[in-house]
N, C-alpha and C positions, 0 to 999 in steps of 0.2 A: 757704780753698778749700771751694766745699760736695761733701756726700757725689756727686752728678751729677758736676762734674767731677771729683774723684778717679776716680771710675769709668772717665770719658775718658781720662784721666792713662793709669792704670795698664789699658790694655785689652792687655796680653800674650798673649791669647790668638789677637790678629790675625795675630801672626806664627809661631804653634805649629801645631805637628802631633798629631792625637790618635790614638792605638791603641786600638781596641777589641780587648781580650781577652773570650771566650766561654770561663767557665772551664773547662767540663764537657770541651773538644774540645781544649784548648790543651797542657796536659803532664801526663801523669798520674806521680807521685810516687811513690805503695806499690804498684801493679802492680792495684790494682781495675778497671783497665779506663776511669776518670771521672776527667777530668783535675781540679787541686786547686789551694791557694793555694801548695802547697809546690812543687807544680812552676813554677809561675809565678816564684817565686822563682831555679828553677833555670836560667828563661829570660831575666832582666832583661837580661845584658851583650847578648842578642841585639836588644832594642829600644834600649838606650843605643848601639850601634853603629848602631842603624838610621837614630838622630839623632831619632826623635819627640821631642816633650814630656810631654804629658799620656797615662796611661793610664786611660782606660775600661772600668770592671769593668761587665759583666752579672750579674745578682745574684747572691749566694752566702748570704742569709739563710735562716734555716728554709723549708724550702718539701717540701709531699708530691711536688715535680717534676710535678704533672700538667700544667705547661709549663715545663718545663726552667727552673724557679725562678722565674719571672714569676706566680707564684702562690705566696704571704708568708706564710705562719703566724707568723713570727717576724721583725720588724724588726732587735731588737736581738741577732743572734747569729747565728752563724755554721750554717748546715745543713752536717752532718758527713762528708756525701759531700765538702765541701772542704776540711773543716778545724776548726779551733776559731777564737776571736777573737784567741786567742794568739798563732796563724797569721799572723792578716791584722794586728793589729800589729806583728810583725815584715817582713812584707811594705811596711807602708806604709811602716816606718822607713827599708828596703832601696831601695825607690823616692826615696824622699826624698835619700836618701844620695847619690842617682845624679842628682840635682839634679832629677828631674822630679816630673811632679804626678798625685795619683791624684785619681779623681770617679767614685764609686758611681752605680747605676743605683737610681734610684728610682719604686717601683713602687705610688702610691697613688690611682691610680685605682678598683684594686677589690684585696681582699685573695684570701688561701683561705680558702674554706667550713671550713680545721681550725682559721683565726687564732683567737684567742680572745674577740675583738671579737665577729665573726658566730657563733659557738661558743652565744656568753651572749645575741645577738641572736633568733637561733633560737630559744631556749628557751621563749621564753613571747611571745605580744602584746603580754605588761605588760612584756615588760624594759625597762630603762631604756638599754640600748643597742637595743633595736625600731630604733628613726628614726635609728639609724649606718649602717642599709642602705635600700636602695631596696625595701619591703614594700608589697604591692597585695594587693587579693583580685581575684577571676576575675572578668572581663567579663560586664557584669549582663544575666541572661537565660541564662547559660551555667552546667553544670553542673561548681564545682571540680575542674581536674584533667583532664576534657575534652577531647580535640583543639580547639582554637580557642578556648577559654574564656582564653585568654593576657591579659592586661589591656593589653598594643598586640601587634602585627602585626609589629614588628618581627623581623628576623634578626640572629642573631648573627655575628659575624667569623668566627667557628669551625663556622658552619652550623648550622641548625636556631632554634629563638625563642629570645630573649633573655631567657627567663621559664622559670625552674623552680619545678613546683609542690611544693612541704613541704606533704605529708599530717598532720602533726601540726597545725600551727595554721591548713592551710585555706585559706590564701596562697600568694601569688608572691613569686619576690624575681629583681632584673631584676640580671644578669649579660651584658654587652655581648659578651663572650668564652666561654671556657669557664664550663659547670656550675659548674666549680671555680673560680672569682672571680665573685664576688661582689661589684657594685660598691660603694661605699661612697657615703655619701647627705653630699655635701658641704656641703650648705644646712646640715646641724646643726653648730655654732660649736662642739658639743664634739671632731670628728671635725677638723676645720681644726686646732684648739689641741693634739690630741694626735698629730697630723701632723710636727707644727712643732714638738714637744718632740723628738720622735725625731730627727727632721732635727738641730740643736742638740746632741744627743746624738752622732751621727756628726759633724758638724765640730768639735765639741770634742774629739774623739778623734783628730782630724788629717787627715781627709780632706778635698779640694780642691774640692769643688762635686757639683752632679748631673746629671746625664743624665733629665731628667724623661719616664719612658714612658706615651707618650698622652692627656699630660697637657691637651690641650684638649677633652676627653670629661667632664673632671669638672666640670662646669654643665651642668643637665640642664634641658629645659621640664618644669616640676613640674605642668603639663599632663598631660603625658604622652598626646601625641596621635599617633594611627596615623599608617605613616610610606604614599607611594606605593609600588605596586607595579609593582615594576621589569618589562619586555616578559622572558619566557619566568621567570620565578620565581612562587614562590606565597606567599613572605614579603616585609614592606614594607621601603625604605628611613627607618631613625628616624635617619638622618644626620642630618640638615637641625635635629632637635628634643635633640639631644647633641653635636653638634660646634659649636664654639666658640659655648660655649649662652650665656643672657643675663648669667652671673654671674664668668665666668670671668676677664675681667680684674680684677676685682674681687680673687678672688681671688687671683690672680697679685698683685698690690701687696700687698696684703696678706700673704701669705708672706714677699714681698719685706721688707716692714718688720718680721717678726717673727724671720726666720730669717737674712738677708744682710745685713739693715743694719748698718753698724759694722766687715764684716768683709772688708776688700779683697783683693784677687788671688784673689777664688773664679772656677769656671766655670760656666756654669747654661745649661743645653742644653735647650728646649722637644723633643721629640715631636711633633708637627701631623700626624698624616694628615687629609687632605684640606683642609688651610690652601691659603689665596689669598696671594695677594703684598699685597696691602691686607692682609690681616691680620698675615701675617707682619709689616710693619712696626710696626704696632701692639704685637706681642709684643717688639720688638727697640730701638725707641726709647727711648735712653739716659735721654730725661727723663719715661721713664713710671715706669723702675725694675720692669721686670718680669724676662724675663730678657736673657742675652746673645744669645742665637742660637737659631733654629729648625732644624729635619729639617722640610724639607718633602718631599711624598710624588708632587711631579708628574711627574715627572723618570723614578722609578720606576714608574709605572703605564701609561707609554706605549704599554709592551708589552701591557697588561691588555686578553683580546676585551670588547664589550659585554656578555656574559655573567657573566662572572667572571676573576681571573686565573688560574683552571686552562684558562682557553680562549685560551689567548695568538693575539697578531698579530703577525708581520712589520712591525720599523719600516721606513718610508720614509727615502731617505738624506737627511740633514740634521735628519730628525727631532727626536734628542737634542738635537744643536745651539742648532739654534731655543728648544729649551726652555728649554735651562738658560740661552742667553742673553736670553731673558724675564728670566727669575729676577734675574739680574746686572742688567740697567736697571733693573729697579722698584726693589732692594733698592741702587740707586747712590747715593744722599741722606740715605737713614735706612737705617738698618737693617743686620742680619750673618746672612748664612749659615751654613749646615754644608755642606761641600761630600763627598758620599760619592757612589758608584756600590754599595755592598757593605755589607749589615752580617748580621746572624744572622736576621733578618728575609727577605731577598733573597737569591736564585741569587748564583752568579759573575758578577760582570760579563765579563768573557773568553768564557765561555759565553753570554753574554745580550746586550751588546752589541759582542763584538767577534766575533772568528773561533777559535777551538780547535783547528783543525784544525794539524797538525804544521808547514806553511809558512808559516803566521800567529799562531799563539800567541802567541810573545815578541814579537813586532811589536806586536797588538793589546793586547798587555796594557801596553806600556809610552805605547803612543802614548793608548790612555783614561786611563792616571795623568798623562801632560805634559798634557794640555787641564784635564782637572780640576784639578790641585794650581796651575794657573798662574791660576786664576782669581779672584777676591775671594772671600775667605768663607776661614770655616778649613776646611781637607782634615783628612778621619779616611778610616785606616787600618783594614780589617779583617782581623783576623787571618790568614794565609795571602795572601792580598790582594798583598803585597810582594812572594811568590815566584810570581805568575801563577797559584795554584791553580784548576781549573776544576771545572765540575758533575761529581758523582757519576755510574757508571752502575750506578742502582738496577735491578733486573733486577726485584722483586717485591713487595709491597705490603708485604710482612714485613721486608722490610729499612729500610722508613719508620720513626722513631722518633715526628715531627712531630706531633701534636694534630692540627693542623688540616687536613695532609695525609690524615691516616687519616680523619679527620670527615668531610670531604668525598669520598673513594674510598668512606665507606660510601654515601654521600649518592646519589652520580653512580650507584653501580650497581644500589642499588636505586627508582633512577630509567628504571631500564632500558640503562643504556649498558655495553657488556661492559667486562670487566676488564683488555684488551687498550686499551682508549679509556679507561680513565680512570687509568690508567698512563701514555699517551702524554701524559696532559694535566699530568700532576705532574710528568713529568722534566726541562721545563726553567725551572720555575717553582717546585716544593718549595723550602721554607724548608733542610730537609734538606741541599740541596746545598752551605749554608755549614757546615753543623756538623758536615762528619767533620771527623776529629782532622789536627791542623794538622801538614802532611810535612815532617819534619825531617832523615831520612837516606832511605836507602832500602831499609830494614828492613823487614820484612812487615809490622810495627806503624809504620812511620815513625817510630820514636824516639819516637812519644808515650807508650805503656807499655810494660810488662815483660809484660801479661794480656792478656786479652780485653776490645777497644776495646768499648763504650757499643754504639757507632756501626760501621759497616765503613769501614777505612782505602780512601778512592780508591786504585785498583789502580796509576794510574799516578806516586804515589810512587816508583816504583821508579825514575824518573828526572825527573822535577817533584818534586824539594826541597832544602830549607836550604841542605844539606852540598854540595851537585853545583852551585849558584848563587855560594858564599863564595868573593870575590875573584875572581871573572871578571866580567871588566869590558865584556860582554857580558848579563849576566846581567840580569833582572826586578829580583833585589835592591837589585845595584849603580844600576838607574836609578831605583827607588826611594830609594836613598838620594841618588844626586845633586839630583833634585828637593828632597828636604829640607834638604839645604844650600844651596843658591839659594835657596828662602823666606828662609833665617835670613841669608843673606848678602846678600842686594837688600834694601831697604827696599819696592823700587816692586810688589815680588810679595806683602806684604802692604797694603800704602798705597794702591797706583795705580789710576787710573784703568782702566773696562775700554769700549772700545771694538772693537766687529765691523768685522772689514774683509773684505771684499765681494770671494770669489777667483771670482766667477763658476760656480760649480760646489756643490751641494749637500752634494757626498760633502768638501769640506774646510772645515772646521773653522778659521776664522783670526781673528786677535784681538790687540789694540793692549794694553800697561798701560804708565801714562805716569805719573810722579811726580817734579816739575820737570826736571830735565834728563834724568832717569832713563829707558828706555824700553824696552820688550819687544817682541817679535813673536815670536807664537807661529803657526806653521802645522802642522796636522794633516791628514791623508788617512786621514779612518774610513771607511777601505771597503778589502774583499777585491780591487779593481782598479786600474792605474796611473790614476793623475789629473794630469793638469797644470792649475792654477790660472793663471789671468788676472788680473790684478790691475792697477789704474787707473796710470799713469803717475806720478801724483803719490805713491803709495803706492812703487812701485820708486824713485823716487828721494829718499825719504825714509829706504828701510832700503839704499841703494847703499852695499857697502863697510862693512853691519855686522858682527858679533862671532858664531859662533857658540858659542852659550853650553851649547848642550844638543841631542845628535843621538840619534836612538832607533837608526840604522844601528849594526850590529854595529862593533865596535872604538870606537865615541868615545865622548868623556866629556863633560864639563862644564870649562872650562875656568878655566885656571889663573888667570886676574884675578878670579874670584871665590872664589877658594881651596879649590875645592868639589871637584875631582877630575884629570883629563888636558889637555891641551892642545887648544881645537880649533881649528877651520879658521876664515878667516874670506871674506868676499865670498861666501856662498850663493846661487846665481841661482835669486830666486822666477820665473821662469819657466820653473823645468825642470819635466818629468814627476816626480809627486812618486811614490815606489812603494808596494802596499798599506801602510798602517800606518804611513809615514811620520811622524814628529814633529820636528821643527825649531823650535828657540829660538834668536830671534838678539835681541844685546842692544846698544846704543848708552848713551854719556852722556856728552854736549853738548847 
C-alpha cells in the first residue's frame, strides 16, 4: 500500500471532534489569575465526557505575550505563565491516557522580535541569519524612518504599515501583524530546515499533528509590490502579493516530506484566511500530500462592513447558509474541511450569528451546533462553545486585553471618531469576546481561579455555566454532547453525501447526508421568528414516517437506536411551523 493510500486508509480524523483550548482563559491552577497546563489537566474528564477526540492547544511556548503567545521567543519550551515541559508532558501522557489526541498550534509564519533567530538577525547587515527575516531599506527618494518612506504600502492586520524602521541598521523589517512578529523570510532553505527540525522535535515527544497558523502567508512576491488602496483607507492592500504567494505549495510538500512522511494517524490543519474553495482543494487533495484540512475565513467575514470588521453588517437571512453550503459542493470530490463558527480569533457565535437574548439563547446556540456538526468536514469546538457562552459586555476600552482591538481604538479615534463609536464598533466583533475565562460554576471567578482573572469573567456566569448545564437534558452541553455521539455513531455523518434541499424559505436551513442506505435530514430555522418550510412533494415523501434522531425542543434527545442518548419521537411533519431556533434530525436506513 503506498504512503497516499495509508493516508486514505487511516483518515480518522473524518469522524472526530476537535477542542480547542485557549490556555491563558481555560483553568487557572496556582491562583495567578492565567489559566495554565495544570489546569487543563484538572479539566480533561470534562472533554472525555464531552466525547471530543482531539484537543487543540493554542500556544503555550516562550512568548513576551505581546499576542497572547502567537508571538514565539521559544519554540522548544514551555512560557512559564503555563507551566514547564514537565507540565505538558505530563498533560499529553493524561490526554493520551484518556484515548484522545493532542495537536499543538503552530506558529511559523513570523516569530517575536525577542526569538533569538531575529535577536542575532537584528544585529548586524552582515549577520548570517540577515535573510531569515524579511529586511528592506526605505523607499528610494524617501528619507529612513520618514512617514511613507515604508518599502510597500502595505497595512498590517493589526493596523498601521507592515514595516518597522530599526534605527541601528537603517532598515525595514516587514511584520504582517504586530511590531512584535516578525515575519520570517521562507525563501531561505536554512529557515524551512530549522522549521522542520523543531516540528520533529514536538512529534517525537508525542504530540498528534498541528494546527498551522496563517500558514498560507508564508510565500511572499520577493517583488515586493505596492498593494491597492482600499475606498476610505490610506494604506494598501498586500493581500493579493502574500497570500497564497507563488511558493507555497511548494512548500507545503516539502514539509510534508520532511516532517509527516512515515508518520500516520497525525492531524495537520492549514490556517487560510482568505483561501478560495479552488485553492482550498489544492491544499486538501490527498495526492498532493500537503495537509488534511483547511480553516477557511468566508463564512466568518460575512458579517465584515466594507470597511473593516470593526464596522460590521447585519447578515441577510440565509446568508450563512448559502455560504457555507458553497463551501460543502466545491469541497464534495476532493477535498476536507474544518467546520467552526468560534475559535480565539472570533466573537461568540450566539452573539454573532444567532440571538442572546434570554428567549433565544439556548435555541440558537444549539440549532447553529445541529447545522454545523451535521455537515461534512470535521467540527471543532471552542472552548465555552459547548455551554452557549456569549460576547462579553466590555463597558471600556480598559477592559480590552486584545492587540488588535486596542490598535485599532487607537487608530479609529485618533482618526476622529469618539470613543463612544469606536467602542460600539469592537463590542460585537473583538477577538476579546472569546477569551474571558471559560464559566465553570457560578462563582464570581467562574471556577476558573482562586485570583484575579487575566481578563474580567462575563458577568452572566452567574447562571451560563458548566455546573448549572451538567445533566440537564435540556441543556447547551447535553446537545453538544449528543451531536458528538451521532458523528461517532452514523457512518453517513462523517462519509455522506451533502445535499441542499430547497424549504422554500431563506430563514431554514435544510440538507440531505446520504451514505448507501444511510440517510439524514437535517432542518434548521436560523431565525428569531416562526417559519414554516415548503418542501417539494417528492422530498415529504421520502422522509414520511422517518426517525427522529436529534430535537433541539427542550425535553428530547437523541435517540436510543443510535445509542447516543433518550428516546425520540418519530413521523415529524415537515410541514409544520418550525419555531425560532428550531433544529430537527430525522434519520432513515433502507
Amino acid at each position: 500500500m503506498s504512503e497516499q493510500d495509508l493516508v486514505q486508509d487511516y483518515a480518522w480524523w473524518k469522524s472526530a471532534v476537535v477542542y480547542q483550548i485557549y490556555p491563558r482563559s481555560f483553568q487557572d491552577s496556582n491562583g495567578d489569575g492565567i489559566g495554565d497546563l495544570r489546569g487543563i489537566l484538572q479539566r480533561l474528564d470534562h472533554l472525555q465526557h464531552l466525547g471530543v477526540d482531539v484537543i487543540w492547544l493554542s500556544p503555550v511556548y516562550g512568548s513576551p505575550q505581546a499576542d497572547n503567545g502567537y508571538d514565539i521567543s521559544d519554540y522548544q519550551d514551555i512560557d512559564p505563565a503555563f507551566g514547564s515541559l514537565a507540565d505538558f508532558d505530563e498533560l499529553l501522557a493524561a490526554v493520551h491516557a484518556r484515548g484522545l489526541k493532542l495537536v499543538m498550534d503552530l506558529v511559523v509564519n513570523h516569530t517575536s522580535d525577542e526569538h533569538p533567530w531575529f535577536v542575532e538577525s537584528r544585529s548586524s547587515v552582515d549577520s548570517p541569519k540577515r535573510d531569515w527575516y524579511w529586511w528592506r531599506p526605505a523607499r528610494e527618494g524617501h528619507e529612513p524612518g520618514a512617514p511613507g518612506a515604508e518599502p510597500t504600502n502595505w497595512e498590517s492586520f493589526f493596523s498601521g504599515p507592515t514595516w518597522e524602521f530599526d534605527e541601528a541598521s537603517g532598515e525595514y523589517y516587514l511584520h504582517l501583524f504586530d511590531r512584535k512578529q516578525p515575519d520570517l523570510n521562507w525563501e531561505n532553505p536554512e529557515v524551512r530546515q530549522a522549521v522542520h527540525a523543531m516540528m520533529r522535535w514536538w512529534l517525537d515527544r508525542g504530540v498528534d499533528g498541528f494546527r498551522m497558523d496563517v500558514i498560507n502567508l508564508i510565500s511572499k512576491d520577493i517583488t515586493l509590490p505596492d498593494g491597492a488602496v482600499p475606498a476610505g483607507r490610506t494604506l494598501g492592500d498586500g493581500f493579493p502579493h502574500y497570500g497564497a504567494g507563488p511558493r507555497l505549495h511548494e512548500f507545503l510538500q516539502e514539509m510534508h516530506r520532511e516532517v509527516f512522511a512515515g508518520r500516520p494517524g497525525l492531524l495537520t490543519v492549514a490556517e487560510t484566511p482568505g483561501v478560495t474553495t479552488d485553492e482550498a482543494v489544492l491544499f486538501t487533495d490527498p495526492a498532493r500530500r500537503e495537509v488534511d484540512m483547511v480553516f477557511q475565513f468566508e463564512h466568518v467575514g460575512l458579517d465584515h462592513g466594507p470597511v473593516s470588521k470593526f464596522h460590521p453588517r447585519t447578515l441577510r437571512p440565509g446568508e450563512l447558509a448559502a455560504n457555507l453550503t458553497h463551501w460543502q459542493e466545491a469541497l464534495a470530490d476532493t477535498g476536507w474541511n474544518s467546520l467552526y463558527l468560534e475559535n480565539h480569533d472570533q466573537a461568540r457565535s450566539v452573539s454573532r450569528f444567532g440571538d442572546d437574548s434570554p428567549a433565544h439563547w439556548r435555541d440558537s446556540a444549539t440549532a447553529l451546533a445541529t447545522m454545523l456538526h451535521l455537515q461534512r468536514g470535521t467540527p471543532y469546538v471552542y472552548q465555552g462553545e459547548e455551554l452557549g457562552m456569549t460576547n462579553a459586555p466590555f463597558a471600556a476600552i480598559a477592559d480590552h486585553r486584545d492587540v488588535e482591538t486596542l490598535n485599532w481604538y487607537d487608530e479609529a479615534v485618533a482618526a476622529g471618531s469618539s470613543p463612544a463609536e469606536a467602542l460600539l464598533g469592537i463590542a460585537s466583533v473583538s477577538r476579546d469576546n472569546a477569551r474571558t475565562p471559560v464559566q465553570w460554576n457560578g462563582s464570581e471567578t467562574a471556577g476558573f481561579t482562586t485570583g484575579e482573572p487575566w481578563i474580567a469573567v462575563n458577568p452572566n456566569a452567574s447562571w451560563l455555566n458548566a455546573a448549572a448545564q451538567e445533566g440537564d437534558p435540556a441543556s447547551v452541553l447535553e446537545h453538544y454532547r449528543a451531536l458528538i455521539r451521532l458523528r461517532h455513531a452514523l457512518p453517513v455523518v462523517a462519509e455522506g453525501s451533502f445535499e441542499r434541499v430547497d424549504a422554500e424559505d431563506a430563514a431554514v436551513f435544510a440538507f440531505e447526508r446520504v451514505l448507501d442506505r444511510e440517510r439524514l435530514l437535517v432542518v434548521c430555522n436560523l431565525s428569531s421568528e416562526a417559519r414554516t418550510p415548503r418542501f417539494a412533494p417528492a422530498t415529504l415523501v421520502r422522509w414520511d414516517g422517518a426517525s427522529v434522531l436529534l430535537d433541539n425542543a427542550a425535553g428530547r434527545g437523541v435517540s436510543a437506536g443510535t445509542g447516543a442518548g433518550t428516546a425520540g419521537a418519530s413521523g415529524f411533519d415537515l410541514g409544520a411551523e418550525l419555531a425560532p431556533w428550531r433544529a430537527v434530525v430525522l434519520g432513515v436506513n433502507r
